[in-house]
C-alpha positions in Angstrom: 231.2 61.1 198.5 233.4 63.4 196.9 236.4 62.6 199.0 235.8 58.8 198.5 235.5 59.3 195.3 239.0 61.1 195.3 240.6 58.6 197.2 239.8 55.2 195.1 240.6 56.5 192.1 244.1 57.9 193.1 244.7 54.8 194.9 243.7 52.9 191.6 245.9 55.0 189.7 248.4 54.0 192.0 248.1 50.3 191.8 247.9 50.7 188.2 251.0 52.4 187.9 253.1 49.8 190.3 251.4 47.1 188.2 252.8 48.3 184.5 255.8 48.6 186.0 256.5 45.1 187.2 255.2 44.3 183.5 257.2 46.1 181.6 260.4 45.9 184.2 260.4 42.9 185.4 258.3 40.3 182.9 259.3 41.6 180.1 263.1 41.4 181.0 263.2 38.0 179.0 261.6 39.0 176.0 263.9 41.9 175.8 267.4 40.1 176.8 266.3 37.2 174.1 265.5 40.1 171.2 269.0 41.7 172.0 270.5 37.9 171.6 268.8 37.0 168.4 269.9 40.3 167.3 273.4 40.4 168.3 274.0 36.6 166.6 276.4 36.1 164.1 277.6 33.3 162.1 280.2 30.9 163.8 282.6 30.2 161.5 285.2 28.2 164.2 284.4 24.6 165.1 284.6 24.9 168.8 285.0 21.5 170.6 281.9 20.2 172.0 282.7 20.1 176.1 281.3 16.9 177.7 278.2 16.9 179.4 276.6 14.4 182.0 272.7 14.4 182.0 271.6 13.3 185.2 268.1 11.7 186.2 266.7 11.2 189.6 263.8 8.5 188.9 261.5 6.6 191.2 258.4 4.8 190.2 258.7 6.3 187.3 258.8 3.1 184.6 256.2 5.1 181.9 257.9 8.2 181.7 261.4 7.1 181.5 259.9 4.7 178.4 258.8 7.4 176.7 260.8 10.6 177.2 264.4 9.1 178.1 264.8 8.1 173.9 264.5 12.1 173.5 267.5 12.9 175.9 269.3 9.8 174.5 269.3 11.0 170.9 270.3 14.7 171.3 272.5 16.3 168.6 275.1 16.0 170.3 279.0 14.5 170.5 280.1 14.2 174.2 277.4 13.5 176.4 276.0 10.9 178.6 272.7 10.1 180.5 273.1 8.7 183.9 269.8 7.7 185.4 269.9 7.1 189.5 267.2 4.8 190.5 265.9 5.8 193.3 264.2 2.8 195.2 261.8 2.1 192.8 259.5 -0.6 193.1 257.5 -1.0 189.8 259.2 -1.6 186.4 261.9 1.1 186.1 264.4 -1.2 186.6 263.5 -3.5 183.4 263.1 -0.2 181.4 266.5 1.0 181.9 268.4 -2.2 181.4 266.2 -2.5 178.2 267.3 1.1 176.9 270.6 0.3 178.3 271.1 -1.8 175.7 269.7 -0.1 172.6 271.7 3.0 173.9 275.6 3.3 174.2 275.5 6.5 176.2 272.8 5.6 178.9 274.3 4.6 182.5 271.9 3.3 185.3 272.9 3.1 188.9 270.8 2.9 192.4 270.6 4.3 195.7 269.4 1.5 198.4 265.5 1.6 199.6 266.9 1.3 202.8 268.5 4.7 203.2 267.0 7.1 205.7 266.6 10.4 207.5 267.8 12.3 204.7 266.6 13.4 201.5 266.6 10.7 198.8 266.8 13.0 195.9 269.8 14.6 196.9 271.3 11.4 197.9 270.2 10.2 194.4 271.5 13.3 192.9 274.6 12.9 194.5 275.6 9.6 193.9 274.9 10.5 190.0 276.6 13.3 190.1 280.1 11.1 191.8 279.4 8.8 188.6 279.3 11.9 186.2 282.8 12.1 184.0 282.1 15.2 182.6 282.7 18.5 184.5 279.3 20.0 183.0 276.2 18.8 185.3 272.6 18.9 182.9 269.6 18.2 185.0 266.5 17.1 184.1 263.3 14.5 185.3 261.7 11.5 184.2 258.8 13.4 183.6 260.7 15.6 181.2 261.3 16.4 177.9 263.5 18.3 175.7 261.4 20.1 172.7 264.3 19.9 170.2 267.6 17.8 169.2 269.8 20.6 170.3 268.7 20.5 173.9 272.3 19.6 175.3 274.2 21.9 173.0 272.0 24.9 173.7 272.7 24.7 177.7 276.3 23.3 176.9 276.8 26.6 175.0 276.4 28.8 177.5 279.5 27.9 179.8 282.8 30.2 180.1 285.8 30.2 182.2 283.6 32.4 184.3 279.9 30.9 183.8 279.7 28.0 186.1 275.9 27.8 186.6 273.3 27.8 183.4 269.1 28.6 184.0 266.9 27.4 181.5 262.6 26.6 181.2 260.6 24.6 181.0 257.3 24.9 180.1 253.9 22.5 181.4 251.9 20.4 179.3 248.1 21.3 179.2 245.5 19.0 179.5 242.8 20.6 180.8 241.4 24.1 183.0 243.9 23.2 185.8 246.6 22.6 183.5 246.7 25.8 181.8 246.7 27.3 185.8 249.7 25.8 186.3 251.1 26.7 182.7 250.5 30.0 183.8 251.6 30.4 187.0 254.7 28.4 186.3 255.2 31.0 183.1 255.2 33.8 185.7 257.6 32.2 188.1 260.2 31.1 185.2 259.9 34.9 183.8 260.2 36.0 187.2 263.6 34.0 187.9 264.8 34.4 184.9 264.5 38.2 185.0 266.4 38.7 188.4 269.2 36.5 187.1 269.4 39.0 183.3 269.4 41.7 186.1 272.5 39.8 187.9 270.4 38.7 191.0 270.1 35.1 190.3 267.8 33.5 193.1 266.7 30.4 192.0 266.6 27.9 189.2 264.3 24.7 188.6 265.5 21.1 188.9 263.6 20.2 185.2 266.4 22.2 183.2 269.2 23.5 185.0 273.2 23.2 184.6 275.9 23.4 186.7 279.5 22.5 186.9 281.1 19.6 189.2 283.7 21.7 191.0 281.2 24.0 192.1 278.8 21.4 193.8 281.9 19.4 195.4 283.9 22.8 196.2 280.6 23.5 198.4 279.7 20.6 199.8 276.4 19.7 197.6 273.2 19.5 199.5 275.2 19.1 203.2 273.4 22.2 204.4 269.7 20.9 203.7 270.1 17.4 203.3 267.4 16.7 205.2 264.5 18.9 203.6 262.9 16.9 201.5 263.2 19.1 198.5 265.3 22.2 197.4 268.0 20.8 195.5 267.5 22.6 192.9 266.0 26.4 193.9 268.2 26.4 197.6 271.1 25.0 195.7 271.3 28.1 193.2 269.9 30.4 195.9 273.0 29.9 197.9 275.3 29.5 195.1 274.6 31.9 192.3 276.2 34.9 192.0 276.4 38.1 189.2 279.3 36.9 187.9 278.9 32.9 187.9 275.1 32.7 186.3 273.6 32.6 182.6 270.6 32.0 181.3 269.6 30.4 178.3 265.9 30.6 176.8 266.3 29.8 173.0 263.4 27.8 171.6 266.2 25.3 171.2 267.1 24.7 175.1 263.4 24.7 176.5 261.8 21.4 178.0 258.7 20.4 178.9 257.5 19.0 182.4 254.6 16.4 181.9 252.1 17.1 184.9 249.5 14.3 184.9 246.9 15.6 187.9 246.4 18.7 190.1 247.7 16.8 193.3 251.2 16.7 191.1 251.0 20.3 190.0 249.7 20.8 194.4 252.8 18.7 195.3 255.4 20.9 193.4 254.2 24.4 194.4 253.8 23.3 198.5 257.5 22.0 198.4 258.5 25.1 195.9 256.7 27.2 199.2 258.4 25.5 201.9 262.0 25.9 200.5 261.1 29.5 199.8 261.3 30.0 203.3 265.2 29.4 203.0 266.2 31.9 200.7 268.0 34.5 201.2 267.1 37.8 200.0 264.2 39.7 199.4 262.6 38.1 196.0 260.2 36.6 197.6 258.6 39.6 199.1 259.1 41.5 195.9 256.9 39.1 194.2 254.4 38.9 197.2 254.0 42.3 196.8 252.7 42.3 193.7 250.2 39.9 194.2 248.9 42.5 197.3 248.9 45.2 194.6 247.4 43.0 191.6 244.7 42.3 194.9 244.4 45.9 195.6 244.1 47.0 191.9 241.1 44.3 191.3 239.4 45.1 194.6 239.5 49.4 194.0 238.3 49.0 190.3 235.1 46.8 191.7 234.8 49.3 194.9 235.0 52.3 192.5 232.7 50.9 189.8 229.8 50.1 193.0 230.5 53.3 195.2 230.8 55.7 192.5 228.1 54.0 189.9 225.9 57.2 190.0 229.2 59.6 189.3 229.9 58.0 185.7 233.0 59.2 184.9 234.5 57.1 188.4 233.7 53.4 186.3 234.5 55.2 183.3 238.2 56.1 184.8 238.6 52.3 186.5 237.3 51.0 183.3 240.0 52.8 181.3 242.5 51.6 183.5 241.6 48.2 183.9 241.4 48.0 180.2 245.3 49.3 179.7 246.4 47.0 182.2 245.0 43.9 180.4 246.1 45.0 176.9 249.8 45.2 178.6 249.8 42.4 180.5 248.4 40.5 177.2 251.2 41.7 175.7 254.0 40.9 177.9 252.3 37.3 178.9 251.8 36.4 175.3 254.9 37.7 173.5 256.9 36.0 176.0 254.6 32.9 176.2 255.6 32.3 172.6 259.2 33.1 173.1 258.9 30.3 175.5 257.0 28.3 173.2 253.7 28.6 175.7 250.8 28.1 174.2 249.6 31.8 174.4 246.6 32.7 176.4 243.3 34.5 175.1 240.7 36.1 177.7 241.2 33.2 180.0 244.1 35.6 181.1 241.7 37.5 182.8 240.3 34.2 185.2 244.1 33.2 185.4 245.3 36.8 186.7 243.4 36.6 189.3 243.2 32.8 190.1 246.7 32.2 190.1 247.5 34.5 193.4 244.7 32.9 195.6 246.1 29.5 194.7 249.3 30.5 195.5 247.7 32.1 198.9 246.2 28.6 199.2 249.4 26.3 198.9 251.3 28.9 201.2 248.4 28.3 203.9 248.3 25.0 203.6 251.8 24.2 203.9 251.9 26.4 206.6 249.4 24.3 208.6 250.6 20.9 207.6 253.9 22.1 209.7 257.7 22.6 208.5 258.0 18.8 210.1 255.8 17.0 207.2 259.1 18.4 204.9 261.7 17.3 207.1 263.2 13.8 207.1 263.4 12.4 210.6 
């Protein structure tokens, strides 16, 4: 008993150890970058020209949202912008919507992609034919289902370009509306602290198509989405997995630049993470497995705490040392998640952290499965 014992609670310690780590390394890398950047600021006294920016919209079916988030892109604080919305096929009302805000709205430009167009992707053909219409050299893309959370959206993201930056990561956080809601607020607040952290560390891997900036010449000087036209999705994580480099990538997460993506249901929410797990599969090097590990070990570290608690019940100072540990883990994670949840303007979370810490890996574990047994083929345009 003795030897078990010995055993759990080193490989406890273990887990417990691997786990503060990838808190305090990798999740907090935001919150630390952003403190150095609010610290570092100083008062611009030059007038720099604004640079021109094109906002570009893929949008199908989607009449309601561009109603009532479009106005909020439209009337950014901003000189030398415009919104080009690409209508993809859409068979309800969109149509009427944007020629109506057309109007009102000097800086709006609609255009269309043909319902007839097949066997490849229509977002990417969408995106492509809006970014061809785009006169500005800086690319700002968002969805119809998405909104900025300040005036100074545009100029926040706009700001961030050089003569060396040529690709700009931003957030956006989910709206909550209910338990499922604030599971994919959370997990999606992991994965945005997760990319963002690799591309502070100069490993950029991917970036989401809700709040993301690129320039022209880069897309056309590597052939857009030629290499995956076909997938159904990835034009926004495959497109900066191939393309980002240490040298080329920034990130901006101001309270200023952050957007929020309007999920309605959990079959949206389902949607999003299966594509998000199929284009996964595509990337090149090893992020993915980094973070896969540390579900295993947040697994692991759950499991050994129960185990040690039941085995060792009648030895007290076993549940007494998985207690402690447990207990240090949460107050850290709470930390980290919180801090950087309202950094990210995230509604923070309370003890629900607990359920979502250990939800949010089995769904993931889910929507890998289930994509994997639906078939790379249901992805693929034929």
């Amino acid at each position: 008993m003795e030897t078990i014992d010995f055993v759990l609670t080193g490989c406890l310690f273990v887990c417990f150890v691997i786990q503060v780590f990838y808190y305090l390394y990798f999740f907090a890398k935001p919150l630390r970058y952003q403190k150095k950047n609010n610290k570092n600021k100083t008062v611009e006294t030059v007038e720099i020209p604004s640079p021109g920016v094109s906002v570009i919209i893929s949008s199908k079916n989607e009449s309601q949202n561009l109603a009532q988030f479009l106005p909020s892109i439209l009337e950014q604080d901003y000189d030398n912008f415009e919104v080009i919305v690409v209508n993809d096929g859409s068979t309800d009302e969109s149509e009427e919507v944007l020629g109506k805000l057309e109007r009102q709205y000097g800086n709006l430009y609609k255009t269309h992609i043909p319902v007839e167009a097949k066997n490849i992707s229509h977002k990417k053909l969408a995106l492509t034919v809006g970014i061809k219409a785009a006169k500005h050299d800086i690319l700002l893309f968002t969805e119809a289902n998405n909104q900025p959370l300040s005036k100074n959206w545009i100029k926040s993201m706009a700001g961030k370009f050089d003569s060396n930056t040529e690709i700009v990561l931003g957030f956006s956080r989910y709206n909550r509306w209910g338990f499922a809601s604030n599971l994919a607020g959370f997990d999606n607040l992991l994965t945005g602290l997760k990319y963002l952290s690799k591309a502070i560390m100069k490993h950029p891997y991917m970036g989401i198509g809700t709040n993301l900036a690129y320039k022209k010449d880069l897309f056309f000087s590597k052939k857009g989405f030629s290499k995956y036209l076909k997938l159904q999705s990835g034009e926004d994580d495959l497109f900066i997995n191939e393309l980002a480099n240490k040298t080329n990538t920034k990130v901006e997460i101001s309270q200023e630049s952050i957007t929020q993506t309007n999920i309605e249901s959990f079959e949206i929410w389902k949607d999003i993470k299966i594509c998000r797990e199929v284009t996964q599969s595509y990337y090149a090097g090893n992020e993915i497995r980094l973070w896969r590990f540390e579900y295993l070990i947040r697994f692991l570290f759950w499991g050994l705490a129960i185990a040690s608690s039941i085995i060792s019940w009648e030895t007290m100072y076993i549940p007494a040392i998985a207690g402690f540990l447990f207990i240090i883990r949460f107050l850290i994670l709470y930390n980290v998640i919180n801090k950087s949840a309202r950094m990210l303007l995230v509604k923070p979370y309370k003890f629900s952290l607990l359920i979502f810490d250990l939800l949010q890996p089995i769904f993931n574990i889910y929507f890998h499965f289930t994509k994997t047994f639906q078939g790379k083929n249901d992805y693929i345009w034929r």
